[in-house]
Every structure is written in structure tokens, then in C-alpha cells.
MISETI-981520 format. One line per field, with one value per residue: residue in three letters; z, x, y of N, C-alpha, C in turn. Coordinates in nm, 3 decimals. Layout:
BEGIN
marke = c(ALA_...)
n.up = c(Z_...)
n.east = c(X_...)
n.north = c(Y_...)
ca.up = c(Z_...)
ca.east = c(X_...)
ca.north = c(Y_...)
c.up = c(Z_...)
c.east = c(X_...)
c.north = c(Y_...)
//
This chain:
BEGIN
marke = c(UNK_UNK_UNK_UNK_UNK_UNK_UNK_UNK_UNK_UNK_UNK_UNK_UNK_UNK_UNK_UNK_UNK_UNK_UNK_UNK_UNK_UNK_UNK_UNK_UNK_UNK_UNK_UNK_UNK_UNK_UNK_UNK_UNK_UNK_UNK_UNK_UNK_UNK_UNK_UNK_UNK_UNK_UNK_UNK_UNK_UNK_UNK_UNK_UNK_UNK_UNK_UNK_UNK_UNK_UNK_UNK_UNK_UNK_UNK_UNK_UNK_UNK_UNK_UNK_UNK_UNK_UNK_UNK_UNK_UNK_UNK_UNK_UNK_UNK_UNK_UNK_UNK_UNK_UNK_UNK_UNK_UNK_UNK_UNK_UNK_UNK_UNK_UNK_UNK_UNK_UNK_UNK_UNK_UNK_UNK_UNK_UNK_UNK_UNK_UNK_UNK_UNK_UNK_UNK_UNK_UNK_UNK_UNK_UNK_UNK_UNK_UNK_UNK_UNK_UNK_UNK_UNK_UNK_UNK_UNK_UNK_UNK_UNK_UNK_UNK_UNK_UNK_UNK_UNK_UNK_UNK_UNK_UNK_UNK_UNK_UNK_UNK_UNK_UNK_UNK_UNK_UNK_UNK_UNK_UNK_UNK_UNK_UNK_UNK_UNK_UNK_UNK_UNK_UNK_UNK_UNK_UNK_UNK_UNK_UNK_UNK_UNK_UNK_UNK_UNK_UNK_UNK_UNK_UNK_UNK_UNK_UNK_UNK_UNK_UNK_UNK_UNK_UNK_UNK_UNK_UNK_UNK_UNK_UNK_UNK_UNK_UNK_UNK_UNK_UNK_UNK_UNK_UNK_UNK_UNK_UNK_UNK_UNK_UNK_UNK_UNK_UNK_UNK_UNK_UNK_UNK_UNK_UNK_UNK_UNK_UNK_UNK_UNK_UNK_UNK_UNK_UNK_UNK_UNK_UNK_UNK_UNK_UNK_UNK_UNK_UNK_UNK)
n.up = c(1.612_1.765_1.952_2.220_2.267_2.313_2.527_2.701_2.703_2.775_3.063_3.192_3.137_3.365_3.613_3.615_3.651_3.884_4.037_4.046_4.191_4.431_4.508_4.567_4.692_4.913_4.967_5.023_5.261_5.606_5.808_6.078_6.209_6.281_6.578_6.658_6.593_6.928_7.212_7.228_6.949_6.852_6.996_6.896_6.601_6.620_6.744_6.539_6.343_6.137_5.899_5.789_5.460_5.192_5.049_5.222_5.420_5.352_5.257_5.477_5.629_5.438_5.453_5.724_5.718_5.625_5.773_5.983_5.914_5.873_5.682_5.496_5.472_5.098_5.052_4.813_4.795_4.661_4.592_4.502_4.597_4.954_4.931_5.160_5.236_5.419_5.683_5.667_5.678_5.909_6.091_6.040_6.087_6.399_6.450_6.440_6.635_6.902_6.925_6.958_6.769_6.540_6.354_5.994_5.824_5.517_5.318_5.056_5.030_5.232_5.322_5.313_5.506_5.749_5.748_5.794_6.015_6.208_6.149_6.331_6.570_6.622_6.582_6.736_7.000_7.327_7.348_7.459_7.234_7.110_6.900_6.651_6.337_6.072_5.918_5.683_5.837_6.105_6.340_6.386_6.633_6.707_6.530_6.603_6.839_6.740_6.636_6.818_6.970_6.794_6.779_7.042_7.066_7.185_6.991_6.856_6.569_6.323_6.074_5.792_5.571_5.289_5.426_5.610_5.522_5.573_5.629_5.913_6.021_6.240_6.345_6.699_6.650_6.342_6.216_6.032_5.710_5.568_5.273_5.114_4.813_4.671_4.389_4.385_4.478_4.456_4.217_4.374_4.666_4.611_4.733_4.997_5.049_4.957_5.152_5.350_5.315_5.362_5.532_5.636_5.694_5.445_5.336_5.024_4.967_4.763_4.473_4.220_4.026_3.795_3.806_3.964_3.872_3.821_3.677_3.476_3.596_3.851_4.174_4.387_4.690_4.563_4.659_4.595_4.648_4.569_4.674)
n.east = c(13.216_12.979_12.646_12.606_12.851_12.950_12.877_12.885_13.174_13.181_13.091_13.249_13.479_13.407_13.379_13.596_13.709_13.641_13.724_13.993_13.935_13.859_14.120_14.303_14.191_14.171_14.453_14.548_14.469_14.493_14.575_14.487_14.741_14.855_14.946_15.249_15.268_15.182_15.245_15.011_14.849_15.069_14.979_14.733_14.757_14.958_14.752_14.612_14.536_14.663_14.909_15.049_15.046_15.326_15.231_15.013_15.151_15.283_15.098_14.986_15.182_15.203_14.969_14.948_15.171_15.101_14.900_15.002_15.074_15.042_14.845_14.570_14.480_14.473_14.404_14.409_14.304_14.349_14.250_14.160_13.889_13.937_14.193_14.244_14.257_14.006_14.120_14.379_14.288_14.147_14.310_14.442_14.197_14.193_14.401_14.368_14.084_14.262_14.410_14.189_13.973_13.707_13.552_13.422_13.256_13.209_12.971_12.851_12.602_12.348_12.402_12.685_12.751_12.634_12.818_13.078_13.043_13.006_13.288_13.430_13.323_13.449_13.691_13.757_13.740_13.761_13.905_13.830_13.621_13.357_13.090_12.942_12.636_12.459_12.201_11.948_11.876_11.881_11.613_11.405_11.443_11.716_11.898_11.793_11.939_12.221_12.275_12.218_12.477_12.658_12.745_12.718_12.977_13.045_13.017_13.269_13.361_13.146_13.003_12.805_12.568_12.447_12.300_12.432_12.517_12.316_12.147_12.093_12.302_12.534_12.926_13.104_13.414_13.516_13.734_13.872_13.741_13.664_13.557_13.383_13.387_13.353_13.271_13.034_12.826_12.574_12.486_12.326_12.455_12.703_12.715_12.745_12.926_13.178_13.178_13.227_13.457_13.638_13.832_13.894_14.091_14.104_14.041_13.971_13.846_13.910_13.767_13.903_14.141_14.032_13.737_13.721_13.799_14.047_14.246_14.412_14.388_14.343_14.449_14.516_14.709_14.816_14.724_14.827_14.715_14.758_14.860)
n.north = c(10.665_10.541_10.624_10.499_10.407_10.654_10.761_10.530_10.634_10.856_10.831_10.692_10.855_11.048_10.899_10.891_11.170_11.197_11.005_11.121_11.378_11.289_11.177_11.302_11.526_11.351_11.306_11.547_11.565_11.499_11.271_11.023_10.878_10.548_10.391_10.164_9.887_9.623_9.454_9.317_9.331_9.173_8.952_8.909_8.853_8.605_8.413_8.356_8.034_7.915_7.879_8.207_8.284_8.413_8.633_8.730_8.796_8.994_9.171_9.218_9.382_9.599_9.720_9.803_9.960_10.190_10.235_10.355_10.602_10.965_11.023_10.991_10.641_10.451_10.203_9.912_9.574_9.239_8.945_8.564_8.400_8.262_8.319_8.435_8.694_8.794_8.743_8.951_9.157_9.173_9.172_9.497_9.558_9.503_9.657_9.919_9.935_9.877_10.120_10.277_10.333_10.304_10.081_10.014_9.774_9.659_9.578_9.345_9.205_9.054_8.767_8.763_8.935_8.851_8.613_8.738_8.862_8.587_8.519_8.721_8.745_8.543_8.553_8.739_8.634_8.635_8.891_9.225_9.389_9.453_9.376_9.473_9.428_9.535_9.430_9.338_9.098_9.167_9.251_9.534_9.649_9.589_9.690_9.968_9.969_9.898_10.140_10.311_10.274_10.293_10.546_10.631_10.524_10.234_10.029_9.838_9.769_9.732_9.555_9.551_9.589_9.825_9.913_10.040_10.264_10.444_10.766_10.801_10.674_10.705_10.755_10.742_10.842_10.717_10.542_10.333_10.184_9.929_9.770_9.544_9.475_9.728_9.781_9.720_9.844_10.079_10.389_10.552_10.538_10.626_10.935_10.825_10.728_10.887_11.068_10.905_10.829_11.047_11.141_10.918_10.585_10.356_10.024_9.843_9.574_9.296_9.085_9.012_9.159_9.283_9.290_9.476_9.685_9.818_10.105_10.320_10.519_10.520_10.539_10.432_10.238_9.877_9.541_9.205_8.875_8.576_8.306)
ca.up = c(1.745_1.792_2.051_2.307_2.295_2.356_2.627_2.828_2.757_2.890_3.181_3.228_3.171_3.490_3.706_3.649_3.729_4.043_4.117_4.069_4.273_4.538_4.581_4.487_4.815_5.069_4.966_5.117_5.428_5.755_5.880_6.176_6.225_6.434_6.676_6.602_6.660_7.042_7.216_7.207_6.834_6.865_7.029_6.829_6.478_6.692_6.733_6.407_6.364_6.024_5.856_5.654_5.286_5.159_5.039_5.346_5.543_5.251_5.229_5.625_5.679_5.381_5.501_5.852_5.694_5.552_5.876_6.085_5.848_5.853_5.577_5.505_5.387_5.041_4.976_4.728_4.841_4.542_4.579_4.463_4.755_5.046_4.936_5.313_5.263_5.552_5.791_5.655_5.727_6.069_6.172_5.982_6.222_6.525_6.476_6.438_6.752_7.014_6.875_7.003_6.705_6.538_6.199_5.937_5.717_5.423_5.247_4.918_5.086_5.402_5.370_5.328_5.681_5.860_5.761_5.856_6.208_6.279_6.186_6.384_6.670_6.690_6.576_6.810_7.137_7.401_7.328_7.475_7.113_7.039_6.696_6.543_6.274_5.998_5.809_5.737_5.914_6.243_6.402_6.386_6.796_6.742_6.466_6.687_6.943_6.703_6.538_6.897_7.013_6.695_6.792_7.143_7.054_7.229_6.903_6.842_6.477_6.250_5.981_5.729_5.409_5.220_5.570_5.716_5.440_5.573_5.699_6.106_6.076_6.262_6.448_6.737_6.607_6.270_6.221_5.978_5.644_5.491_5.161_5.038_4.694_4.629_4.288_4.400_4.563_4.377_4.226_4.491_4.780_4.617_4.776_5.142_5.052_4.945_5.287_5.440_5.277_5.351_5.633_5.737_5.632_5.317_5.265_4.973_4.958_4.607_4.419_4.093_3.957_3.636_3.879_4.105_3.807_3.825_3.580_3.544_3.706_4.017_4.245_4.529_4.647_4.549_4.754_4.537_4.722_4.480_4.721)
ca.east = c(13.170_12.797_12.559_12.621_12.987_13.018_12.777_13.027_13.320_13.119_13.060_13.421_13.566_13.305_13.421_13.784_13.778_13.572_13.839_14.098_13.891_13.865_14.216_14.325_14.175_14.242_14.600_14.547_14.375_14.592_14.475_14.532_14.918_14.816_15.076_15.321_15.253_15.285_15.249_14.880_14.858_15.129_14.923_14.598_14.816_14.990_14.634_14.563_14.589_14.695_15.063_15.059_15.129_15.396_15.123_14.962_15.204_15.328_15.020_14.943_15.272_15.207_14.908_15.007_15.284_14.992_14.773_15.082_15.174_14.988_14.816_14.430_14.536_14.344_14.451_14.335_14.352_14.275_14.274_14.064_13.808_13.990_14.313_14.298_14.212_13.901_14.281_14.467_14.134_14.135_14.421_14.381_14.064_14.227_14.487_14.245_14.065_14.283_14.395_14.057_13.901_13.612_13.579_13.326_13.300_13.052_12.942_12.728_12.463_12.317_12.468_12.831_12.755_12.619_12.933_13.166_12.998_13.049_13.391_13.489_13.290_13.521_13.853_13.759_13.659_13.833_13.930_13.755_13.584_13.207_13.098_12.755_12.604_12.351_12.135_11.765_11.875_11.841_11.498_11.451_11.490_11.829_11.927_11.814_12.048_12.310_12.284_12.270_12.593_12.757_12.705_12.782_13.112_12.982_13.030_13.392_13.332_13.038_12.937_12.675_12.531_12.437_12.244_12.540_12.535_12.172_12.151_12.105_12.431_12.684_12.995_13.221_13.534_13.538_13.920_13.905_13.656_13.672_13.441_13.422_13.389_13.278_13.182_12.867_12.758_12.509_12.532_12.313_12.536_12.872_12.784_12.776_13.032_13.248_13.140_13.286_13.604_13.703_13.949_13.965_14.138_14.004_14.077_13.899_13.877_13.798_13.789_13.987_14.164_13.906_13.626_13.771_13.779_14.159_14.229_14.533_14.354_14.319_14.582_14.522_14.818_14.745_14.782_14.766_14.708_14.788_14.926)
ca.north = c(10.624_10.525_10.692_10.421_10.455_10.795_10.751_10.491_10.652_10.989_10.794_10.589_11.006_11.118_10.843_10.900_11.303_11.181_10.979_11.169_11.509_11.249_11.109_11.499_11.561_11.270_11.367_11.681_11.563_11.510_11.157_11.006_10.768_10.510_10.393_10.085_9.753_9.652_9.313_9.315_9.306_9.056_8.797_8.884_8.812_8.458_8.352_8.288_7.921_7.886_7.952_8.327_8.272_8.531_8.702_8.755_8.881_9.114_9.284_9.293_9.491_9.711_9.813_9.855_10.064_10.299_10.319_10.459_10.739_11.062_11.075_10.851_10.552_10.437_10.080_9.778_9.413_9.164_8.768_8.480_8.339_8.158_8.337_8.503_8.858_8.834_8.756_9.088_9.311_9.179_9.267_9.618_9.592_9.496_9.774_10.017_9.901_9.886_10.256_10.346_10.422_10.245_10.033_9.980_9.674_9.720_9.413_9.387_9.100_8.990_8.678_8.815_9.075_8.724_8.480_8.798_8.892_8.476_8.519_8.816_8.663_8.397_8.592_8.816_8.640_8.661_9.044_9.300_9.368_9.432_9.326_9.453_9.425_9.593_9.387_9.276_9.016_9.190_9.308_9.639_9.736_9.562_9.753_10.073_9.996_9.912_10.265_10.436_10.210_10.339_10.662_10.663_10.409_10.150_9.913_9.896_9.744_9.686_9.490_9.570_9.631_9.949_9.983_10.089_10.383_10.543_10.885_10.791_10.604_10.811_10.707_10.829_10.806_10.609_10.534_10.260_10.187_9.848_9.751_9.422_9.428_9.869_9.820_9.648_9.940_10.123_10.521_10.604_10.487_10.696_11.022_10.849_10.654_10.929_11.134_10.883_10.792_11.187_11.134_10.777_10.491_10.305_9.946_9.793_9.402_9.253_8.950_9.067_9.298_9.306_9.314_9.622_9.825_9.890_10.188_10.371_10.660_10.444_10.594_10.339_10.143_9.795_9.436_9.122_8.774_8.449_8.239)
c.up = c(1.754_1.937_2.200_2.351_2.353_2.464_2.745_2.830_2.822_3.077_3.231_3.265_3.327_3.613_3.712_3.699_3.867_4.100_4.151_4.143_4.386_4.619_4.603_4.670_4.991_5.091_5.025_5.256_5.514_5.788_5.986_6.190_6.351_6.472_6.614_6.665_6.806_7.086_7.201_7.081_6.812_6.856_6.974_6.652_6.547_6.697_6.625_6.397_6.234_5.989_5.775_5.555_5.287_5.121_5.106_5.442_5.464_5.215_5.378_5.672_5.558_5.434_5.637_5.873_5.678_5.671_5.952_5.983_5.869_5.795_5.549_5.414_5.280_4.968_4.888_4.747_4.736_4.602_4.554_4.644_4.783_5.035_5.103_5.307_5.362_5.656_5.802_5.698_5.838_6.121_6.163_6.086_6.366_6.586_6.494_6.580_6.894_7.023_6.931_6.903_6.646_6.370_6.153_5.875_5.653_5.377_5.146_4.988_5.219_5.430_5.387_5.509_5.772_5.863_5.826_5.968_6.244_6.284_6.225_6.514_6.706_6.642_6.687_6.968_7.221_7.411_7.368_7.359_7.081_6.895_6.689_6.390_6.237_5.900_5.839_5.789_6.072_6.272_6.434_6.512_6.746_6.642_6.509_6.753_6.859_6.654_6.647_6.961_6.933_6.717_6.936_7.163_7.103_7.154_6.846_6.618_6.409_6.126_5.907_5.611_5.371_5.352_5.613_5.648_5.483_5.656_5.874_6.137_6.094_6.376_6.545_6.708_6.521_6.235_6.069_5.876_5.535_5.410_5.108_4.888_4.652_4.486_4.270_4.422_4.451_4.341_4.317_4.655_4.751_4.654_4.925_5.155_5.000_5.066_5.357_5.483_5.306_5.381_5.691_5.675_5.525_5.298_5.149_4.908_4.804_4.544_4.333_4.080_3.821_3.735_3.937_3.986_3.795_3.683_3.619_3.571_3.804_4.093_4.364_4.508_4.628_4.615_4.634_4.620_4.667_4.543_4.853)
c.east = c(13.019_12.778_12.600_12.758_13.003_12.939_12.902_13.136_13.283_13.143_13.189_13.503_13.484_13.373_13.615_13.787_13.716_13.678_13.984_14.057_13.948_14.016_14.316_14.323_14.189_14.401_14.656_14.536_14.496_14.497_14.518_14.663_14.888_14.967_15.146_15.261_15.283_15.239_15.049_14.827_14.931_15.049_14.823_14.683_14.884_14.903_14.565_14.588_14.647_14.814_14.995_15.066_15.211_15.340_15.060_15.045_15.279_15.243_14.964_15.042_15.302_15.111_14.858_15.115_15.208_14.929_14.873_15.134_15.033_14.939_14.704_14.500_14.438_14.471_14.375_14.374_14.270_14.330_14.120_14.001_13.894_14.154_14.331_14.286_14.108_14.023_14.345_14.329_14.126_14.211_14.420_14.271_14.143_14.322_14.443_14.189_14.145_14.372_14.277_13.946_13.813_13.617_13.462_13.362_13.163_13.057_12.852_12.585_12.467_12.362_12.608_12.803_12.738_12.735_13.055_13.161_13.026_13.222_13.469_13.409_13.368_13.649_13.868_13.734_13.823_13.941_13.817_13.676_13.431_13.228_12.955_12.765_12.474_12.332_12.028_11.780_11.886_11.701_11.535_11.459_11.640_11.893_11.898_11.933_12.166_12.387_12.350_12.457_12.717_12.750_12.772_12.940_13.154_13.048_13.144_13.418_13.222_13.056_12.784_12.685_12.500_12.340_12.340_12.560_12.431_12.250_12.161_12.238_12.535_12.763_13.084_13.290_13.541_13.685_13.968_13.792_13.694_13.575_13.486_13.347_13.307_13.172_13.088_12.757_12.700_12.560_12.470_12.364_12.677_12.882_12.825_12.883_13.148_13.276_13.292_13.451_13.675_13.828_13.962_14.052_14.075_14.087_13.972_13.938_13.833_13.865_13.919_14.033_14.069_13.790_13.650_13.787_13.917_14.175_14.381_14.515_14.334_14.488_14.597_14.656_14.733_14.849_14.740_14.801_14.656_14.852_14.893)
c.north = c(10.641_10.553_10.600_10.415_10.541_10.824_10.679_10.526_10.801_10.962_10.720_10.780_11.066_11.031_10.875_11.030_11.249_11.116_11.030_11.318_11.415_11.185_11.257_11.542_11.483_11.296_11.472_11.745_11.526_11.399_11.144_10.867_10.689_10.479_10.258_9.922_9.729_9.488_9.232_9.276_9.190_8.896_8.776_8.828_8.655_8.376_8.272_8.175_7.873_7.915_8.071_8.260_8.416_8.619_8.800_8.848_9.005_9.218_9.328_9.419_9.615_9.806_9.892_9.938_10.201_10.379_10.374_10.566_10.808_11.127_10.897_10.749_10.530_10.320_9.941_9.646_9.313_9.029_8.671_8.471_8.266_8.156_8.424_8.649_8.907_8.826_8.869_9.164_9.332_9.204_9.391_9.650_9.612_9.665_9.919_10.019_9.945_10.027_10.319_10.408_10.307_10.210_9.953_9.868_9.652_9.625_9.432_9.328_9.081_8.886_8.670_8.841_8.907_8.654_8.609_8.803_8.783_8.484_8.567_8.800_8.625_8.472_8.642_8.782_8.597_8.808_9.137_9.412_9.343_9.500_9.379_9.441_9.503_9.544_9.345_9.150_9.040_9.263_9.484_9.765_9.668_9.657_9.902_10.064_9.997_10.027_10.324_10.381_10.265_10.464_10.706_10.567_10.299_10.031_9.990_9.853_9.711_9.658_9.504_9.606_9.772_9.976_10.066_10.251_10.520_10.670_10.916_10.733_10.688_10.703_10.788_10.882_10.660_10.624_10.451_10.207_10.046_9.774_9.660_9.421_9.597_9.871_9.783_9.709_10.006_10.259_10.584_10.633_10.605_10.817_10.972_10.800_10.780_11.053_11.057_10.843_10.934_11.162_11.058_10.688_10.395_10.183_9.871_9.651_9.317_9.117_8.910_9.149_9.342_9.325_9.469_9.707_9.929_9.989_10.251_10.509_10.620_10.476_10.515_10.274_9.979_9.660_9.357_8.979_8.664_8.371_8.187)
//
């Protein structure tokens, strides 16, 4: 084994005890069980204008199986683009929401955080449902208020990039932690990101399974969406 080898498999062995300290210990944690579906949720999943795929609705009620148990959920949602995985999140969001508790959605780019915030705009309107956002695509008084809003719980979901990771970013009651695509995220980002995954809910949204880095030290449950 040459120098470079034993270098990435140094570094492949570092990430696996990390992952296995970290799931070691959400296992341990006491989360919060949200409540059951009620007609409210109902009519925000009816809304949708599209048919489910089997897919879809196989991985919305798994991981609506997850967020009512008592224990942080830490789930994996894989499908190609335009297989419908921004649909399962939102609900995951919504459920979260009208629970009272508050939900991140981390994005690699500014142009991801912009096409999400339009389409949780519009999933979302007509629901009593503020949306921010964090990216250099906002001015940076709006991005004040967004911080203090997140803070005083004001903003019931946000959208953003490794902004959303800084040190001023605190929330009420975060309930719900969804990352579109983690392994984008830099090594500087994985202690806030592992802050924050302590005791909430963790869904992580990804392209692939070869991309997401599945391992069979990955203890997440996993969603796949081919259809």
C-alpha cells in the first residue's frame, strides 16, 4: 500500500468512527414524536397537483413513521432530478411546522436556496407559513432580520446555504434539519453541522446512492425514489 492509500483509507477509517460516535449518540438522545397526521396535513398533501408515484408515497409515510416516534429521526432520501424528493421534504416540512417547531433546509448553492424559497412560496401559500431565506442573494439588512426572526421564531422555515451554518444563526425551536445533497458541505461546516444534527430530525436529500457516500457504516434508514 503506497503513501496515498493509506492516507484515504486513514481518512475513509476517521469518517466512519465519526459516524458511528455520532449515530452512537442520536440513538441515545430522546427526540421529540411529533403528533399524527390530522386534517390539516391532509389538505396540505391533497394540494399537490400531481399523482404520487409509489415511490413517493412510500417514502413520505416512512418518514412520517420516523418523525412521530421518540427518538431523532436520521433518514436518507435518494432519486434522480425530478424524481419528487423536493414533494416528500415538504411535507416532512409541513409536519414539522404545524407541530410548532421550526425547519432548516441547507442547500450547496445560491441558486438551489433561490429555486427552493420559489417553490415553497408557492407550495406554501395560502398557509399561514413564513419562508426565509440565507443567501448572497439577499442584502445584508435582510439577512439581519432573517437571523433575528430565526431566533425569535418568527421564520417558520428557512432556506440557505452554508450561511445558514454561521455562528449568529440560532433558532427557537429547530424541530426539523433537511440537507440537500451533505457531501457538498465542506470539513469546515461538519462541526456545525454535527451541533446541529444532535437532537433534531435529519433528513438528507441526495442525488445517488454513489454520490451520498452510502457505506455499510451508514446506519441511516434509507428512501430510494426510481419511479
Amino acid at each position: 500500500m503506497d503513501e496515498s492509500e493509506a492516507q484515504s483509507r486513514g481518512e475513509i477509517e476517521d469518517i466512519a468512527d465519526e459516524l458511528v460516535d455520532l449515530y452512537a449518540k442520536r440513538e441515545a438522545e430522546k427526540g421529540y414524536a411529533f403528533p399524527p397526521d390530522d386534517s390539516y396535513q391532509d389538505d396540505f398533501d391533497n394540494d399537490f397537483p400531481y399523482p404520487e408515484t409509489p415511490d413517493q408515497i412510500r417514502s413520505i409515510n416512512e418518514i412520517k413513521h420516523d418523525m412521530e416516534r421518540p427518538k431523532p429521526m436520521d433518514r436518507l432520501l435518494v432519486g434522480d432530478v425530478g424524481y419528487g424528493k423536493t414533494e416528500v421534504a415538504l411535507r416532512a416540512a409541513f409536519k414539522a411546522i404545524e407541530a410548532g417547531k421550526q425547519v432548516a433546509f441547507l442547500v450547496p448553492t445560491t441558486i438551489l436556496a433561490q429555486q427552493h424559497h420559489e417553490t415553497m412560496l408557492n407550495r406554501f401559500e395560502g398557509y399561514p407559513i413564513n419562508v426565509g431565506m440565507l443567501s448572497r442573494f439577499r442584502t445584508t439588512k435582510e439577512m439581519k432580520e432573517t437571523v433575528q426572526q430565526l431566533k425569535s421564531g418568527e421564520i417558520d422555515i428557512v432556506v440557505g446555504t452554508h450561511r445558514l451554518l454561521s455562528k449568529d444563526v440560532a433558532f427557537a425551536d429547530l424541530g426539523l434539519l433537511i440537507i440537500d445533497e451533505e457531501q457538498r458541505f465542506g470539513v469546515k461546516h461538519k462541526e456545525r453541522l454535527k451541533a446541529l444534527k444532535a437532537s433534531v430530525d435529519c433528513l438528507d436529500v441526495n442525488g445517488n446512492a454513489d454520490s451520498a457516500n452510502i457505506t455499510h457504516v451508514d446506519a441511516r434508514c434509507t428512501g430510494l425514489i426510481s419511479d
